[in-house]
C-alpha positions as CSV (number, residue, x, y, z in Angstrom):
1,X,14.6,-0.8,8.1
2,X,16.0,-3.9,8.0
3,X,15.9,-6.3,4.1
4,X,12.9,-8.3,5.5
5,X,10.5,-5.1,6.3
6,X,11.7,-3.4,3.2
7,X,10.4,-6.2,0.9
8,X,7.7,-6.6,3.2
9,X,6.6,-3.3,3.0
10,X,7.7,-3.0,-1.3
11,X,5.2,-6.5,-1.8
12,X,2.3,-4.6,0.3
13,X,2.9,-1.7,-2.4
14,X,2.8,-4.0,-5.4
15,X,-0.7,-5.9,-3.9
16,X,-2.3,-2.2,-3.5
17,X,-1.3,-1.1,-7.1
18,X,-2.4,-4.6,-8.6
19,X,-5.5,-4.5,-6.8
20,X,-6.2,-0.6,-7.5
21,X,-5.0,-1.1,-11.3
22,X,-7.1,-4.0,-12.0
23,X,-10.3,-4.2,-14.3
24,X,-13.2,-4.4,-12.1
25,X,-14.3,-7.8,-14.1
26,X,-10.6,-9.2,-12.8
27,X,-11.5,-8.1,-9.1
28,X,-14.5,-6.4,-7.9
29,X,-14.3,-3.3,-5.9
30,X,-15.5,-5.1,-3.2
31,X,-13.2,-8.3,-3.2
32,X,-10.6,-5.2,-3.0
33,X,-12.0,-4.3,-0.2
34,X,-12.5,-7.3,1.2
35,X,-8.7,-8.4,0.9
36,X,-7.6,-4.5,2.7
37,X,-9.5,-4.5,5.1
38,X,-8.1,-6.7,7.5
39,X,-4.7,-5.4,6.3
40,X,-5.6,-1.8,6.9
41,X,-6.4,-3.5,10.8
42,X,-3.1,-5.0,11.3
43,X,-2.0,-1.9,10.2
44,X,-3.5,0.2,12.9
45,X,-2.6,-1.4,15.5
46,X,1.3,-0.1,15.1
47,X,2.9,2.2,16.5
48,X,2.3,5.7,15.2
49,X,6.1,6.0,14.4
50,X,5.6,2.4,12.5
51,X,3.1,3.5,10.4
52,X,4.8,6.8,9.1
53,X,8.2,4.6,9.0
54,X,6.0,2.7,6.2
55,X,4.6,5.5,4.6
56,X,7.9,7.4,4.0
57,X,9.1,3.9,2.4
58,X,5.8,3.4,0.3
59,X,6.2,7.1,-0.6
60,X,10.0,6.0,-1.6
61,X,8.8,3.8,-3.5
62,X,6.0,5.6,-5.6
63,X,8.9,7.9,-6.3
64,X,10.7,5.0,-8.1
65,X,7.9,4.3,-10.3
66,X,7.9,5.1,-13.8
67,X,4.6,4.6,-15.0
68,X,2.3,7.4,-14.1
69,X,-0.4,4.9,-13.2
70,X,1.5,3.1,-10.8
71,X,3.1,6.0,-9.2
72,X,0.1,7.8,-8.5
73,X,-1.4,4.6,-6.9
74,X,1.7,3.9,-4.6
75,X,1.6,7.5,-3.5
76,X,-2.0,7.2,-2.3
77,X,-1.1,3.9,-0.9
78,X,-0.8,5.6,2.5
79,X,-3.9,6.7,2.7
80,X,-5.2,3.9,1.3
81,X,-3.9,1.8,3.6
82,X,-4.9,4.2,7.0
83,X,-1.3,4.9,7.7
84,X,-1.7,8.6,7.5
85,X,-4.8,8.6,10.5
């Protein structure tokens, strides 16, 4: 994975938490939506091998997190994101 994809692929993480994590009077469940949906689209569209290549390094990163919170939302991020399908 070259430096590019991997802080690609670590910001993606860090929108999912920040969106997940947020108070609903920040951003409403369905702005959340909204904003992942067309993600979760481009997403799709790779490469079965692409899309577990991100997972493993979204799962690489949930197991850098130190806050439960945020660790338990970047390890669902894979699913959240349709890259387990």
């Amino acid at each position: 994975m070259t430096p590019l994809e991997r802080t690609l692929a670590k910001a993606l993480t860090e929108i999912v938490i920040w969106l997940d994590l947020s108070d609903d009077n920040v951003i409403r469940p369905e702005a959340t939506i909204k904003v992942l949906e067309p993600v979760v689209a481009l997403l799709q569209d790779l490469p079965a091998q692409d899309r577990q290549a991100l997972a493993d390094l979204i799962n690489q990163f949930a197991h850098q997190e130190t806050d439960p919170d945020r660790q338990l939302t970047a390890w669902e991020a894979p699913e959240t994101l349709g890259l387990l399908a």
